[in-house]
Structure formats: C-alpha cells, structure tokens
N, C-alpha and C positions, 0 to 999 in steps of 0.2 A: 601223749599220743601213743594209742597201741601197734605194738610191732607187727609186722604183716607173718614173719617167722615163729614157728613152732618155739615153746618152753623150750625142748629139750634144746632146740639148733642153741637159744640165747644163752641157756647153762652154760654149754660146750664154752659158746665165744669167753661169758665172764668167767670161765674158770681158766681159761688161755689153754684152749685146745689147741692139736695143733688144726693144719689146713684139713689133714686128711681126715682126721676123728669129724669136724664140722662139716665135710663134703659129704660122707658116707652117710651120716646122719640123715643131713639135710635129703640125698640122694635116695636113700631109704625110704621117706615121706614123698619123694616127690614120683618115684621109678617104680616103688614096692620092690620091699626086697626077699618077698614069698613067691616069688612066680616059677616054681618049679618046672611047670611045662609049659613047654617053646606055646608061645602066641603071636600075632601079627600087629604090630604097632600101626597107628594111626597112617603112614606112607606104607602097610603093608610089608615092613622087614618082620625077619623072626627074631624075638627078643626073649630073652629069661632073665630069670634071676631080677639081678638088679638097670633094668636096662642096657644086659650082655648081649650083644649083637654077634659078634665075631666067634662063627663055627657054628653058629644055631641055626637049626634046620628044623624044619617043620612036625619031625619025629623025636626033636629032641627035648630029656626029661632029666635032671636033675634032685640030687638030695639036696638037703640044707647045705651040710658040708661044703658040697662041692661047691655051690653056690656062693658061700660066703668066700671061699678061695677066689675064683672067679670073679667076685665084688671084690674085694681087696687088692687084687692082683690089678683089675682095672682103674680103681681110683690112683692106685700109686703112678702106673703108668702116666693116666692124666696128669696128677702132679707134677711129672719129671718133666710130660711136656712144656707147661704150663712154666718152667722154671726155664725151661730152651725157649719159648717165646717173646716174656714178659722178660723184659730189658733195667725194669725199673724193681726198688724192695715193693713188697707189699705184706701188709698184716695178715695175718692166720684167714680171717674171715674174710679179705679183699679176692687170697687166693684161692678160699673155697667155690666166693659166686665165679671167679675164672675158671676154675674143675665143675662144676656144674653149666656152666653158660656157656662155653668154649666146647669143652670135650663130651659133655653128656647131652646139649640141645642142639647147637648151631654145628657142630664138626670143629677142627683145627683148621680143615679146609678153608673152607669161611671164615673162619675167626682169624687165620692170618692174614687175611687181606680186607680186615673189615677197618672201618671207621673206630668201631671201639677199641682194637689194640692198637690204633695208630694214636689215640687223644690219651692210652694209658701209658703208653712206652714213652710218650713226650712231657708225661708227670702232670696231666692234666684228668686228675683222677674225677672230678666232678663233671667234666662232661665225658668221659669213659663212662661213666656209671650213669649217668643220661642216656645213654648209648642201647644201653640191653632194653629199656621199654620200647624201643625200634623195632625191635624183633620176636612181633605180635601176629606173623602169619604162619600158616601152614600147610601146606598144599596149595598155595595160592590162595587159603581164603584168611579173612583178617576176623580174628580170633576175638575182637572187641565186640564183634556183632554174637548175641551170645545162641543163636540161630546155626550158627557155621561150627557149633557142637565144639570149639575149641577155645572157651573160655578159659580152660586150665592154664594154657600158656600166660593170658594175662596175668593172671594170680602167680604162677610160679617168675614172671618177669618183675613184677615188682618186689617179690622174696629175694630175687637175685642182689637186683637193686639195693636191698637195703642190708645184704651184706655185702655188696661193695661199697655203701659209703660206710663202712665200719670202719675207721682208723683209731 
C-alpha cells in the first residue's frame, strides 16, 4: 500500500527524526514555506511564511531569514503546547500529526475540547487517529465535495492520519 505522505516526511520518520524536524517538514509541504508577502488564507486571515498568522498584517513582507525564525519559532511553540495538552507518550510522528492537526489546522482552541484529544489522552490512539478525518470542513462547507474548492483539506486529513497511526 502507498503512503499518502511525501518521501521526504517518510525519511525523516525512518531515520527517527525528532517531532519537530517531521512537523516542519511535513508543514512546509502542506503551508509553503516561501510565502514572503502577507496573503489571505482561505477564512481571510493574513498569513506568511509558513502558515504565520500572529502579527501579519496585510502590508507585511518578509526575507527567507526571518521567515525561517518565525517557522521554527512557531512549530517549537506548537510542540510545547502539544506536550502541556497530550497527557499520554507518543512517537516522533503521532506528535507531529498533533503539531500539524491541533496547532497548524483546527487551533488548540478546538483541539482541547475535541473528541480526538479526549480518545488520545485515554490511550485510545486508533480512534484519536479516526478522529482527524472528521474534520473535513471549512467555512462551513465539506471539503469531500471537490466543488467547495476545499479538497486539500481532505488530502492533508488523511496525511495527518497516517502519521498518527505511526507507532
């Protein structure tokens, strides 16, 4: 069976990266992590870099440089969240698709009071990881119908998925 995830994410995991190196990665593919000037994400926020939201503003333009600070600076953040949330261990690649699905898609907001950190904290890692192809809308429309221009999510929900069932 082919993996739904990029070579490079699958290196990363078989060469036992840690969470962060496979987040960024993976995040880089999924965010682009070229986007030097501020643009409006699909709900209309201003975003750069690598799907940096916080402080961007619609005249804002960045180097590589800073960019890459600013991606690093924010995946580690996620991670720490991500380590104050989840209750239970997890492998390199369980807590990337948590840094990606948690802090880069759905919020902490939502992700703390979701269904899937409540079936991951109770060590019921197969339906946690069930859990992320739930959350296939955006904006209110469902992202299966490939009309509603949001098919991406489905594709990035099943990438998620199947580095959470990495153990």
């Amino acid at each position: 069976m082919t993996s739904p995830l990029s070579r490079k994410v699958l290196a990363l995991v078989a060469a036992g990266a840690s969470a962060v190196a496979i987040a960024t990665q993976f995040l880089s593919e999924k965010e682009g992590a070229d986007r030097l000037v501020a643009y409006q994400d699909d709900n209309g926020v201003w975003t750069a870099c690598m799907g940096i939201t916080r402080g961007v503003k619609a005249t804002s333009r960045f180097t590589p440089q800073q960019c890459k600070a600013m991606d690093a600076a924010a995946v580690n953040e996620a991670a720490d969240e991500v380590k104050r949330i989840v209750t239970v261990p997890l492998t390199e690649p369980e807590r990337a698709a948590v840094i990606s699905f948690c802090a880069y898609n759905i919020g902490q907001g939502k992700c703390s009071t979701s269904t899937f950190l409540k079936e991951l904290n109770a060590g019921d890692r197969k339906a946690a990881c069930a859990q992320i192809n739930r959350w296939i809308y955006d904006g209110g429309r469902d992202c299966r119908i490939r009309s509603n221009d949001c098919y991406g999510q489905v594709i990035r929900r099943q990438q998620e998925t199947a580095l959470c069932q990495m153990n």
